[in-house]
C-alpha positions in Angstrom: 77.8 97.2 87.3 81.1 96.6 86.0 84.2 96.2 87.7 87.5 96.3 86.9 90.0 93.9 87.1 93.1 94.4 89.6 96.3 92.8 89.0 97.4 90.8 91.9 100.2 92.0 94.1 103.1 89.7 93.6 105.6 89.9 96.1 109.3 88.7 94.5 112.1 88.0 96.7 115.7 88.4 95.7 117.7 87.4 99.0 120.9 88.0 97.0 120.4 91.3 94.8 123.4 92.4 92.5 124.1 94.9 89.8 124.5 93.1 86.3 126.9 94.7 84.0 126.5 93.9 80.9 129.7 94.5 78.6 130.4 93.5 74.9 133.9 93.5 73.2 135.2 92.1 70.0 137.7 89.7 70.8 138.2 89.0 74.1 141.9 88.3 75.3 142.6 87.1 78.3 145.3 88.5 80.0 145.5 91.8 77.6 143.5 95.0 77.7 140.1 94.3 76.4 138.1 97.7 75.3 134.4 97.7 76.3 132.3 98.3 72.9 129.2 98.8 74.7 128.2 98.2 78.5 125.0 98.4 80.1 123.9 98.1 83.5 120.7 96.7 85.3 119.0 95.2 88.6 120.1 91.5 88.7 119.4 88.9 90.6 116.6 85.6 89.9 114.1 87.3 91.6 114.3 91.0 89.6 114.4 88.7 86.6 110.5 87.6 88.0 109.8 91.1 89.0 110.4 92.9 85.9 108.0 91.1 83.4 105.4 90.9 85.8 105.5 94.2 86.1 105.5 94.7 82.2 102.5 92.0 82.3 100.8 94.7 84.2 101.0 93.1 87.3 101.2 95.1 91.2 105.2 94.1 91.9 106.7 95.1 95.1 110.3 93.5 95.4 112.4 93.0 99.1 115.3 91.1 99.9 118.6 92.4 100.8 120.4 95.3 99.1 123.5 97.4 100.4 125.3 100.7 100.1 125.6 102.4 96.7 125.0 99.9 94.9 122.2 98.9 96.9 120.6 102.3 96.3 121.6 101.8 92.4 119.3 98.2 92.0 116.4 100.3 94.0 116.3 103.5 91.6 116.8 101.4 88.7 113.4 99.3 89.4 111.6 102.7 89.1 111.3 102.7 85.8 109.6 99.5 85.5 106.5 100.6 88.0 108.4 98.1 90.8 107.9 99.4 94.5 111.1 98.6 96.5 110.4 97.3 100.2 114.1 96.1 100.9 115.7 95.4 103.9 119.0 97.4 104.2 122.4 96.2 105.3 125.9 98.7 105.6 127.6 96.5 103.2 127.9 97.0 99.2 125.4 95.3 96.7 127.1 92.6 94.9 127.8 93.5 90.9 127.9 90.5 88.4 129.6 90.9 85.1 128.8 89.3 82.0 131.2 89.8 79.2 130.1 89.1 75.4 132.7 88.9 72.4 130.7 89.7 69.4 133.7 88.3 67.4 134.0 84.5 69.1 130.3 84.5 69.9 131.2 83.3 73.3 130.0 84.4 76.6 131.7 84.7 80.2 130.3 85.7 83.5 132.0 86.6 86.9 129.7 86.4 89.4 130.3 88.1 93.0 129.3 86.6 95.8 128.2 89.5 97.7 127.7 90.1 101.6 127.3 88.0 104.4 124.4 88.0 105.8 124.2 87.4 109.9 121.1 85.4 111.7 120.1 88.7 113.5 120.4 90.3 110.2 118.1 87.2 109.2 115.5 87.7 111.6 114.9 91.4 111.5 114.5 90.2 107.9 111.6 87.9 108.7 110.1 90.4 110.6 110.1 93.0 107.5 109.0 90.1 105.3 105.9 88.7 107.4 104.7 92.5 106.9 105.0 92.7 103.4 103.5 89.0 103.0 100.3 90.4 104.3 99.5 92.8 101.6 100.6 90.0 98.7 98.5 87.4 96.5 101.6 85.6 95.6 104.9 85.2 97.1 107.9 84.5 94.3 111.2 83.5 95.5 114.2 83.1 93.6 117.9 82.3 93.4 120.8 81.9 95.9 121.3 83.3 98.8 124.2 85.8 100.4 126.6 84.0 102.4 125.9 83.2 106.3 122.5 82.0 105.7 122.1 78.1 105.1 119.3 75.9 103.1 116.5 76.9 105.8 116.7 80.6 104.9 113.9 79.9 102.1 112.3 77.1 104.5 111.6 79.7 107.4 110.5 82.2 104.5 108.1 79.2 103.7 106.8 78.8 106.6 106.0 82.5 106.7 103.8 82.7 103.7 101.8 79.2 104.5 101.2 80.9 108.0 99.7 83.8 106.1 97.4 81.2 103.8 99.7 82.9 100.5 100.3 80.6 97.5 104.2 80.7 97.0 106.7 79.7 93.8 110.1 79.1 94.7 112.7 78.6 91.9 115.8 77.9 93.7 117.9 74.8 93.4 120.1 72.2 95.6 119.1 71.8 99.6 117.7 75.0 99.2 114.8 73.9 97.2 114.9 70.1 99.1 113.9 72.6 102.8 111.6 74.7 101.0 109.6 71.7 99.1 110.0 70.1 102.3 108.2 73.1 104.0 105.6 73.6 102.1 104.5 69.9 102.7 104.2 70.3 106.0 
């Protein structure tokens, strides 16, 4: 009897979500009027970046992390196209947007990233609670990129200890103390 193979579930987490608007001009000035040639606009953040190709690959992707407000609800319907479940956790504040600006004439590119919400420790913890769920149903746990503002470098260390509670292999691309406490975890 023949069975067919399942993709795994990865679970990607994108602590600090944002919109990324992608705009091309010819000749960019700074300090004048600059007309957009072409703009488009997609769910951002490290983690979506891991999300969307495992999804292409064929993979079971459900993304969480934070998202807010419009633009919060923006990054989630914009994931539906890709087969990506959304299993977010939900805060009153907007979604952060990052801009990217390409001058087809210079060849040069500039980016303004924003830095987004802050993110409180109750905030945090109801987080945790939403994520040790979700960890339960996943093969793999992928984290990725910075985090909002309020949470320092043990927010992917306590996430960490989370998975390795659960027994789930995690990958966590991240950089600075961030990575040190979540290394430093997963040694332990």
């Amino acid at each position: 009897m023949c069975q067919s193979s399942v993709p795994n579930m990865i679970l990607t987490v994108t602590l600090n979500a944002a919109i990324d608007k992608r705009y091309v001009v010819e000749g960019y000035q700074v300090g004048e009027v600059n007309r957009v040639k072409e703009c488009a606009y997609t769910p951002g953040g490290k983690g979506l970046n891991v999300s969307k190709p495992a999804s292409i690959a064929g993979a079971e992707v459900v993304a969480t992390g934070f998202v807010g407000g419009h633009a919060g609800n923006y990054i989630e319907d914009a994931l539906k196209p890709f087969g990506i479940k959304s299993e977010f956790y939900h805060l009153e504040e907007e979604s952060r947007s990052c801009i990217n600006i390409w001058d087809e004439v210079n060849h040069v590119q500039t980016e303004f990233l924003e830095p987004g919400f802050t993110v409180s420790e109750e905030e945090f913890k109801g987080f945790e609670k939403h994520f040790t769920e979700l960890v339960k149903k996943a093969d793999v746990v992928a984290m990725s990129g910075s985090v909002p503002k309020g949470l320092d470098g043990t927010a992917y260390q306590r996430l960490v200890r989370i998975c390795k509670e659960a027994g789930k292999k995690v990958i966590l691309d991240t950089s600075g103390k961030l990575l040190e406490m979540g290394i430093e975890q997963s040694r332990r």
